[in-house]
mmJSON file of the N, C-alpha and C atoms, coordinates in Angstrom:
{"data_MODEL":{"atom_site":{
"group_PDB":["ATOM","ATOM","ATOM","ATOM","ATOM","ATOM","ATOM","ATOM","ATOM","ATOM","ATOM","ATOM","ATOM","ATOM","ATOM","ATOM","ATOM","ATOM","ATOM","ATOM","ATOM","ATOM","ATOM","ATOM","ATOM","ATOM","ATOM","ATOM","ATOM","ATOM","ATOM","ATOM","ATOM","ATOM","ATOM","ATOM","ATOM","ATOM","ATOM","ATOM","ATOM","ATOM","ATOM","ATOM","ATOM","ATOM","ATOM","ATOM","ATOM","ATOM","ATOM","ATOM","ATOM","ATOM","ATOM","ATOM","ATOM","ATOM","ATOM","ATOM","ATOM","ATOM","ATOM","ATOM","ATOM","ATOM","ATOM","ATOM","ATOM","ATOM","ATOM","ATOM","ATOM","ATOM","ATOM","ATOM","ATOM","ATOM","ATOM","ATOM","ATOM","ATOM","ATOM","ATOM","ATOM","ATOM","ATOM","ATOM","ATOM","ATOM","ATOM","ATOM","ATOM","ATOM","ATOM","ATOM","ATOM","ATOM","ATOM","ATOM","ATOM","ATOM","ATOM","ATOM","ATOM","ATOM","ATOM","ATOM","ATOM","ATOM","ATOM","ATOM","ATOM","ATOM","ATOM","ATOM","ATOM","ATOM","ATOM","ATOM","ATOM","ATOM","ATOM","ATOM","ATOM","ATOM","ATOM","ATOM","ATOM","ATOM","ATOM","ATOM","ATOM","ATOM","ATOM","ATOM","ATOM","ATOM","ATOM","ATOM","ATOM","ATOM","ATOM","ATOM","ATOM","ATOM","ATOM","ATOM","ATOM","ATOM","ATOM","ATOM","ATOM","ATOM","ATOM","ATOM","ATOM","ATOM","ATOM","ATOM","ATOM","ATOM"],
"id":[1,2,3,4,5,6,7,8,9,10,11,12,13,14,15,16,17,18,19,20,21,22,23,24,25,26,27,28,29,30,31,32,33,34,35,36,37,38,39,40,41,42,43,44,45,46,47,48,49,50,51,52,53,54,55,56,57,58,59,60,61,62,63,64,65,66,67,68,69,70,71,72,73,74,75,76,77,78,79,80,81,82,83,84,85,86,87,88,89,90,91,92,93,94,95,96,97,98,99,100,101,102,103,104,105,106,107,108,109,110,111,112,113,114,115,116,117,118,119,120,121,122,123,124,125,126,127,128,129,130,131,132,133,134,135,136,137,138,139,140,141,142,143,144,145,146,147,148,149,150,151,152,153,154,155,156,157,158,159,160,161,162],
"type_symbol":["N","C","C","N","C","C","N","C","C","N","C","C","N","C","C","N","C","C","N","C","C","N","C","C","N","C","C","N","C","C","N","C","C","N","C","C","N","C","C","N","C","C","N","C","C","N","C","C","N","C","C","N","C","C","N","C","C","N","C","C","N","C","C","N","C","C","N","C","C","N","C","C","N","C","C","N","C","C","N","C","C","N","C","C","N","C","C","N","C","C","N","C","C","N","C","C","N","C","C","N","C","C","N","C","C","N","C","C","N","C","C","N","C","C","N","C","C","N","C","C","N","C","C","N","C","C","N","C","C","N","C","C","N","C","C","N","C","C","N","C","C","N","C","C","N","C","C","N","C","C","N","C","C","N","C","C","N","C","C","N","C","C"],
"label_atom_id":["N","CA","C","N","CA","C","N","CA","C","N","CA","C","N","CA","C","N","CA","C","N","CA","C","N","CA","C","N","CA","C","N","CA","C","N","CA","C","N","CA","C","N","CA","C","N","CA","C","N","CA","C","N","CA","C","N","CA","C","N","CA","C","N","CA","C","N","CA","C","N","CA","C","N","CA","C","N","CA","C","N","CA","C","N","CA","C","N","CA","C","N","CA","C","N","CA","C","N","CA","C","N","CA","C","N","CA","C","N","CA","C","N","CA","C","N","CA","C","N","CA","C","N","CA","C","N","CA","C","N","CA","C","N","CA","C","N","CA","C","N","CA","C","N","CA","C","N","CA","C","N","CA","C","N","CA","C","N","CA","C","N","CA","C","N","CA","C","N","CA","C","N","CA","C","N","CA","C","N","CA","C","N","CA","C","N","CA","C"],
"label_alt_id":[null,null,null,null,null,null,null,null,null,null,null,null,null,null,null,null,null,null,null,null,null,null,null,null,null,null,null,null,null,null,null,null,null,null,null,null,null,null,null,null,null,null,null,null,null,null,null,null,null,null,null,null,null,null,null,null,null,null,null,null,null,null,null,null,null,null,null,null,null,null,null,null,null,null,null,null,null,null,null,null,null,null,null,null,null,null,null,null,null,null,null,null,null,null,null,null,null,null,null,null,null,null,null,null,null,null,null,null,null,null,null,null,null,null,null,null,null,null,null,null,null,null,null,null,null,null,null,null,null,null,null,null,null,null,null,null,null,null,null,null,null,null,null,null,null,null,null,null,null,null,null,null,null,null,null,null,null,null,null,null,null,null],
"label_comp_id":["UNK","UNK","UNK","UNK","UNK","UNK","UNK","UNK","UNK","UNK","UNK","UNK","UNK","UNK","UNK","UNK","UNK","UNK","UNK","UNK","UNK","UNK","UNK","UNK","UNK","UNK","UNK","UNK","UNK","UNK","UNK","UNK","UNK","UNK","UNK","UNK","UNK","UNK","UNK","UNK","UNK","UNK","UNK","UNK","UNK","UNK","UNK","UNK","UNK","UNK","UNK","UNK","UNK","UNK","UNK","UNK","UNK","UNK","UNK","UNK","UNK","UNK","UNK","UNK","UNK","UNK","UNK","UNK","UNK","UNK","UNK","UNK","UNK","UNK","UNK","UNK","UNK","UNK","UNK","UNK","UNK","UNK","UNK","UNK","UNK","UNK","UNK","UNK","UNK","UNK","UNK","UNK","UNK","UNK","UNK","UNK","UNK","UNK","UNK","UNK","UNK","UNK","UNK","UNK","UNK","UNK","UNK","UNK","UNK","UNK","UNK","UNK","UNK","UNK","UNK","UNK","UNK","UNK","UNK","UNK","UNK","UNK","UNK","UNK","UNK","UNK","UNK","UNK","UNK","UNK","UNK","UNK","UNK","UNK","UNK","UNK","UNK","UNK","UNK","UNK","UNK","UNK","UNK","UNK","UNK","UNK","UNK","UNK","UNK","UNK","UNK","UNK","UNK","UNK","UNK","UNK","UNK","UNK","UNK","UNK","UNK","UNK"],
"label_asym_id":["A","A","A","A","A","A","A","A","A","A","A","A","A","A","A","A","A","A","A","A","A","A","A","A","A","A","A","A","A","A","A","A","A","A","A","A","A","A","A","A","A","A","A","A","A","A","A","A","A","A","A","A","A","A","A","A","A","A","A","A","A","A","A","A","A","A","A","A","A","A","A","A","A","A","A","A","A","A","A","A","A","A","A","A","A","A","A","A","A","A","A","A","A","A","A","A","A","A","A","A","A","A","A","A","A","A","A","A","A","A","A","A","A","A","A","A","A","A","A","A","A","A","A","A","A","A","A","A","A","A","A","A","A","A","A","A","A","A","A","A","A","A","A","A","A","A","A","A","A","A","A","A","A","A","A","A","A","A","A","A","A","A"],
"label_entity_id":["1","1","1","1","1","1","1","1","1","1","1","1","1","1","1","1","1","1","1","1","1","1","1","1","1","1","1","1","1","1","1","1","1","1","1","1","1","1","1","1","1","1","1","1","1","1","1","1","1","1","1","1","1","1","1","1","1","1","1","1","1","1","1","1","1","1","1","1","1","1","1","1","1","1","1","1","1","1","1","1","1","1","1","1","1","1","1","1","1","1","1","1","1","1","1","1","1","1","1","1","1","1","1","1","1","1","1","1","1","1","1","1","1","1","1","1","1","1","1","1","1","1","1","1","1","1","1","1","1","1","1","1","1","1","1","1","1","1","1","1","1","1","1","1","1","1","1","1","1","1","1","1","1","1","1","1","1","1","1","1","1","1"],
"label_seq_id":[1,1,1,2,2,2,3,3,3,4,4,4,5,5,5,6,6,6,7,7,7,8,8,8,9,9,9,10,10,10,11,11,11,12,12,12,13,13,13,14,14,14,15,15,15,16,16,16,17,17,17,18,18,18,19,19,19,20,20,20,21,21,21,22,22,22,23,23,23,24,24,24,25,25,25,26,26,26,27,27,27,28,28,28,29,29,29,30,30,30,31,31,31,32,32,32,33,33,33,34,34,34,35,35,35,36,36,36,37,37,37,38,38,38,39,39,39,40,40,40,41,41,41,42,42,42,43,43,43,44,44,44,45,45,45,46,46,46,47,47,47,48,48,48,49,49,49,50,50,50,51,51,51,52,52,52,53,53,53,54,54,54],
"pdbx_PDB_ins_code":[null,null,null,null,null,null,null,null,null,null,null,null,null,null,null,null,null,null,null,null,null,null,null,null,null,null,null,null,null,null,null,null,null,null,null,null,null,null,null,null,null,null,null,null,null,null,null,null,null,null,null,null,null,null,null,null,null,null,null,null,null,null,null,null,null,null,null,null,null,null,null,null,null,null,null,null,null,null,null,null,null,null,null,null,null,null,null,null,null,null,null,null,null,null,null,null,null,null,null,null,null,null,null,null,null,null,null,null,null,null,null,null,null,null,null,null,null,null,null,null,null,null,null,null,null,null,null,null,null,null,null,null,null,null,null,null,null,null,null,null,null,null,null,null,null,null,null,null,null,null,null,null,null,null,null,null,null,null,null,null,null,null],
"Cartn_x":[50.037,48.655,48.382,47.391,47.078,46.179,46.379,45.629,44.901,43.568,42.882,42.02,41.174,39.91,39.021,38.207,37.364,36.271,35.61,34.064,32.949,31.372,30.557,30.983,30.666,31.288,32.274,33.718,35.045,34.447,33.987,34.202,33.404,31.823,30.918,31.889,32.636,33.332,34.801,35.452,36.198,35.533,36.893,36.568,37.426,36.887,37.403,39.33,39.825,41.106,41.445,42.2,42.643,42.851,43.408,44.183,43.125,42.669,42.473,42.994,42.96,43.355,43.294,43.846,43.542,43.579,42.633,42.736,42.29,43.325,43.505,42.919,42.266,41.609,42.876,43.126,43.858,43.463,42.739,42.227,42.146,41.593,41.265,42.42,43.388,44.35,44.011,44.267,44.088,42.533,42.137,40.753,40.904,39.949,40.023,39.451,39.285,38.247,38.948,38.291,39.679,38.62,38.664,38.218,38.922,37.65,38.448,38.131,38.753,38.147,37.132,36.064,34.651,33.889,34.503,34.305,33.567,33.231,33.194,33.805,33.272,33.988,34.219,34.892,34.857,35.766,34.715,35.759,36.699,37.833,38.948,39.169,39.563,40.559,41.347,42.963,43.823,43.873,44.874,45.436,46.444,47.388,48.161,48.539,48.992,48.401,50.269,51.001,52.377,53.007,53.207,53.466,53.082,52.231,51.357,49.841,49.668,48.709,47.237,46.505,45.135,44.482],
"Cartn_y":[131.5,131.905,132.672,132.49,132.85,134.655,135.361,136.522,136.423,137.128,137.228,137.875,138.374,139.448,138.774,139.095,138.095,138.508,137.452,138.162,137.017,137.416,136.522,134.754,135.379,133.937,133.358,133.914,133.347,132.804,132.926,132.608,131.181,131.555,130.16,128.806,129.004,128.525,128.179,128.69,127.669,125.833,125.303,123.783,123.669,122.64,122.283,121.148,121.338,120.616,119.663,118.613,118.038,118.708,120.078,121.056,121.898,123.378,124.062,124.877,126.064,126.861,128.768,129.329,130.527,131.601,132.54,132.81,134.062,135.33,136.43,137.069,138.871,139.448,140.393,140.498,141.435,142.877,143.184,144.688,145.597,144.496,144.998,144.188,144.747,144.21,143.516,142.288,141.512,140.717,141.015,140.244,139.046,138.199,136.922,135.685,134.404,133.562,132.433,131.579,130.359,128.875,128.042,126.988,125.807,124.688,124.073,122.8,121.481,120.188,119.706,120.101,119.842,121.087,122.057,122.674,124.146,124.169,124.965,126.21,127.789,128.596,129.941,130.153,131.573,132.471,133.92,135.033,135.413,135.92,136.463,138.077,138.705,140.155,139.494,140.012,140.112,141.476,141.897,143.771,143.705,144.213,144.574,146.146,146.552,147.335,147.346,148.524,148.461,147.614,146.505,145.508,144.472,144.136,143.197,142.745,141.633,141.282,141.08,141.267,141.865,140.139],
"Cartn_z":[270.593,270.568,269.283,268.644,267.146,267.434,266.699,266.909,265.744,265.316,264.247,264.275,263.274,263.618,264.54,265.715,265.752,265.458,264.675,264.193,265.322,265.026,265.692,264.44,263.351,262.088,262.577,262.854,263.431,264.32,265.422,266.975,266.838,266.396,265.695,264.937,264.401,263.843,264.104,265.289,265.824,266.683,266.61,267.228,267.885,269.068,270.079,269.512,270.278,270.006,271.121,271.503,272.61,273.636,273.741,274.638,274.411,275.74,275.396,274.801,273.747,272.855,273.086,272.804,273.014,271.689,271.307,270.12,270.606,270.368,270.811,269.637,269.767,268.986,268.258,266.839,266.407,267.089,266.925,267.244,268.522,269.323,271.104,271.973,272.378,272.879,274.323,274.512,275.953,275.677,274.477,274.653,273.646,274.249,273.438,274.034,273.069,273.248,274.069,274.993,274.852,274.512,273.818,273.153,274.033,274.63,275.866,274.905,275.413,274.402,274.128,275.318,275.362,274.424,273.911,272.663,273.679,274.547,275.296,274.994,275.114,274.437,275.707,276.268,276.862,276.835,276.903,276.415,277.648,277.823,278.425,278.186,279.088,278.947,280.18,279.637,280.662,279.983,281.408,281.672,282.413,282.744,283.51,283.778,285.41,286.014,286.714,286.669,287.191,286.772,285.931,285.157,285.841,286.44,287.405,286.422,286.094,285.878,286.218,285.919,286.443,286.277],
"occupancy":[1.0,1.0,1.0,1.0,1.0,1.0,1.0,1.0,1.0,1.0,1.0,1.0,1.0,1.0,1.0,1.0,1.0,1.0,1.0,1.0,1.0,1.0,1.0,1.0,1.0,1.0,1.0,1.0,1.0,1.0,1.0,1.0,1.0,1.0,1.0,1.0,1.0,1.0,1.0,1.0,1.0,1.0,1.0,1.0,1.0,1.0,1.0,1.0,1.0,1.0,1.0,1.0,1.0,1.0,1.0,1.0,1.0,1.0,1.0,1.0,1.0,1.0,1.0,1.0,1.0,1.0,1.0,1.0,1.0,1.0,1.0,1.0,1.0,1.0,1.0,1.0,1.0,1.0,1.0,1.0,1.0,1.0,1.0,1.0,1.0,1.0,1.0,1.0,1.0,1.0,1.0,1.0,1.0,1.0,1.0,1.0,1.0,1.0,1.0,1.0,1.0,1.0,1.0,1.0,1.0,1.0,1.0,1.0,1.0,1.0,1.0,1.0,1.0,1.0,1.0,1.0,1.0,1.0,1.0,1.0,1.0,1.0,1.0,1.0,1.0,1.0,1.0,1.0,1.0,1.0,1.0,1.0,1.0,1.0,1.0,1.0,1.0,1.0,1.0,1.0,1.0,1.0,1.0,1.0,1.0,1.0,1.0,1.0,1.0,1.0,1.0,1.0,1.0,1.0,1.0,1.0,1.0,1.0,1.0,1.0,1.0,1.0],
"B_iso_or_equiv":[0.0,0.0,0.0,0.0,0.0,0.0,0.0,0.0,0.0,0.0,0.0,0.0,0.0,0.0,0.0,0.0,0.0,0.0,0.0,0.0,0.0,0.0,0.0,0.0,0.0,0.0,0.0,0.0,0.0,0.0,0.0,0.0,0.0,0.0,0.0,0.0,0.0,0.0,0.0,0.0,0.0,0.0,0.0,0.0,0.0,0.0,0.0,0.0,0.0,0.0,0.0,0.0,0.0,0.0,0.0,0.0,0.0,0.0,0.0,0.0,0.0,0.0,0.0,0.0,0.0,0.0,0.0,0.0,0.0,0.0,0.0,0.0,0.0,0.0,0.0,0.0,0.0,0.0,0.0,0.0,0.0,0.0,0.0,0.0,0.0,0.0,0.0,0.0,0.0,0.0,0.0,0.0,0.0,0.0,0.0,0.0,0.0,0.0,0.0,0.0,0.0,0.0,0.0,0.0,0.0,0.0,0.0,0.0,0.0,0.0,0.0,0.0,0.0,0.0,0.0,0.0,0.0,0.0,0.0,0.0,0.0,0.0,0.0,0.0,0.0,0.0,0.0,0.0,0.0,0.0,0.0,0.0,0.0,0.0,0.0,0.0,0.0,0.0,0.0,0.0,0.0,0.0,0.0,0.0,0.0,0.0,0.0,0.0,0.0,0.0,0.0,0.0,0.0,0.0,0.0,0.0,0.0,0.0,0.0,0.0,0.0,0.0],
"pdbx_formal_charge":[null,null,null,null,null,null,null,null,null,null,null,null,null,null,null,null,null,null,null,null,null,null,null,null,null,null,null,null,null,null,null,null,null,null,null,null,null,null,null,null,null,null,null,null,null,null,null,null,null,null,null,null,null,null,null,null,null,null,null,null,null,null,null,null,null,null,null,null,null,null,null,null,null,null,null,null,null,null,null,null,null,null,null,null,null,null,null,null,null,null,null,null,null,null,null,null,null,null,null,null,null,null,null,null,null,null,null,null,null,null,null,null,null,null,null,null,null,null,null,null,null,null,null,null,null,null,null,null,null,null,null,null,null,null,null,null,null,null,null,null,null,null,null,null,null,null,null,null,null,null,null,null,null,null,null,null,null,null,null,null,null,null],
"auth_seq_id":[1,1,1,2,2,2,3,3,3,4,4,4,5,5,5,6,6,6,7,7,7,8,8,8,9,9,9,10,10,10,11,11,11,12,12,12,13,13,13,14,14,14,15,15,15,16,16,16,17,17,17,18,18,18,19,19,19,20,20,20,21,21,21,22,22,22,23,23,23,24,24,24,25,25,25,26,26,26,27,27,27,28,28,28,29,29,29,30,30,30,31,31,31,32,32,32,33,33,33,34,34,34,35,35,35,36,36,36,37,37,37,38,38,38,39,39,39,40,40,40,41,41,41,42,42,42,43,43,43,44,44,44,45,45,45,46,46,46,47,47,47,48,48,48,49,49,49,50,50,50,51,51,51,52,52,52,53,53,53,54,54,54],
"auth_comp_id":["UNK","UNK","UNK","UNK","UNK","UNK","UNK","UNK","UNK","UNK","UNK","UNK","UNK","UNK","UNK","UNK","UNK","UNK","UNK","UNK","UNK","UNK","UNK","UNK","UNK","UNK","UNK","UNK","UNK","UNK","UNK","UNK","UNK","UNK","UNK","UNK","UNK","UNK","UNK","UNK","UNK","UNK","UNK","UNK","UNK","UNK","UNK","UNK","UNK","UNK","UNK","UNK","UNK","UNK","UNK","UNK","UNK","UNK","UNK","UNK","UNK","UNK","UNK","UNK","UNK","UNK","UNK","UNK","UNK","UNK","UNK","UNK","UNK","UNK","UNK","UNK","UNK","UNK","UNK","UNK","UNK","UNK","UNK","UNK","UNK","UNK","UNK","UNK","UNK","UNK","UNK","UNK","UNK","UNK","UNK","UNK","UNK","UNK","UNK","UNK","UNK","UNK","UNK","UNK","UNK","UNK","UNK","UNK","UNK","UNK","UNK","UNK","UNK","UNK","UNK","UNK","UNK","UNK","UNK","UNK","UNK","UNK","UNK","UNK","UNK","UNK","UNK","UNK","UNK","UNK","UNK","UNK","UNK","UNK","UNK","UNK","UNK","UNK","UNK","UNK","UNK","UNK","UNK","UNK","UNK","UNK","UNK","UNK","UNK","UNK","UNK","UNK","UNK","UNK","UNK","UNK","UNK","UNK","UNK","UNK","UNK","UNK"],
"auth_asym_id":["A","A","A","A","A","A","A","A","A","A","A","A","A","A","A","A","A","A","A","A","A","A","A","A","A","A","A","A","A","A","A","A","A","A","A","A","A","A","A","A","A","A","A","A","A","A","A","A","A","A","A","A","A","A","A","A","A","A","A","A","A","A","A","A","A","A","A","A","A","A","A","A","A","A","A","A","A","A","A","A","A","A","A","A","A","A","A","A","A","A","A","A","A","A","A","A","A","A","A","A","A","A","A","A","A","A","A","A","A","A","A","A","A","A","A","A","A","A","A","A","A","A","A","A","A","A","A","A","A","A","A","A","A","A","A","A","A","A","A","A","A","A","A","A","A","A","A","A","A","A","A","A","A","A","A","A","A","A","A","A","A","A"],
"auth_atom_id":["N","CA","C","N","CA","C","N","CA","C","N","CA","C","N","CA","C","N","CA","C","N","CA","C","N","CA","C","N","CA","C","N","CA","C","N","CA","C","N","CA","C","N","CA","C","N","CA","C","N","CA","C","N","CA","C","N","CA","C","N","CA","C","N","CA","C","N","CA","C","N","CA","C","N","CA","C","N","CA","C","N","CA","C","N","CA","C","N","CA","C","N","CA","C","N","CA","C","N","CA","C","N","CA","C","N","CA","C","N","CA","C","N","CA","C","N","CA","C","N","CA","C","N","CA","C","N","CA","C","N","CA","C","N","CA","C","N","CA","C","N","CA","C","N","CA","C","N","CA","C","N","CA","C","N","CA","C","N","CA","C","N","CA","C","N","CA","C","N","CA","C","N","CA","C","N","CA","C","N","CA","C","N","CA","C","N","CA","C"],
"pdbx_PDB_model_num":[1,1,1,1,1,1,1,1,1,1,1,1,1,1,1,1,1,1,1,1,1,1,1,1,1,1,1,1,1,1,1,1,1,1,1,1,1,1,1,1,1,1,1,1,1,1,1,1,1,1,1,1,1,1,1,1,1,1,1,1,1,1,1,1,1,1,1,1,1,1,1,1,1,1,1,1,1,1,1,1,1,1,1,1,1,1,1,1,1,1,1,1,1,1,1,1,1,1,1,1,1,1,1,1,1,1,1,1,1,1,1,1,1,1,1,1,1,1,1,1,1,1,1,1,1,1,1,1,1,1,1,1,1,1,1,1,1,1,1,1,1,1,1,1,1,1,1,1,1,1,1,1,1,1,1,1,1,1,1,1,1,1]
}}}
C-alpha cells in the first residue's frame, strides 16, 4: 500500500486500476482513500483498540 501526502489535487487525480487500490495518508495515521475499478473513490480510517481492530 503506497502512503503519500494526500491533497484534494492527489485524490482528483488518482485512477481506477483492475483491483481495488489503497493509498494511505503520510501524515494522519489509519486514514486513507481506496480507488475501486469502476474508479469509484472512498475514504477509510482503520484504528485499533487493545490490538483489536476497529
Amino acid at each position: 500500500m503506497a502512503a503519500t501526502h494526500l491533497t484534494e489535487g492527489r485524490i482528483k487525480a488518482l485512477r481506477s486500476r483492475r483491483t481495488a487500490s489503497d493509498i494511505r495518508d503520510a501524515d494522519l495515521k489509519g486514514f486513507g482513500v481506496r480507488v475501486y475499478p469502476t474508479g469509484r473513490k472512498c475514504y477509510f480510517i482503520q484504528a485499533q483498540h487493545d490490538g483489536q481492530r476497529i
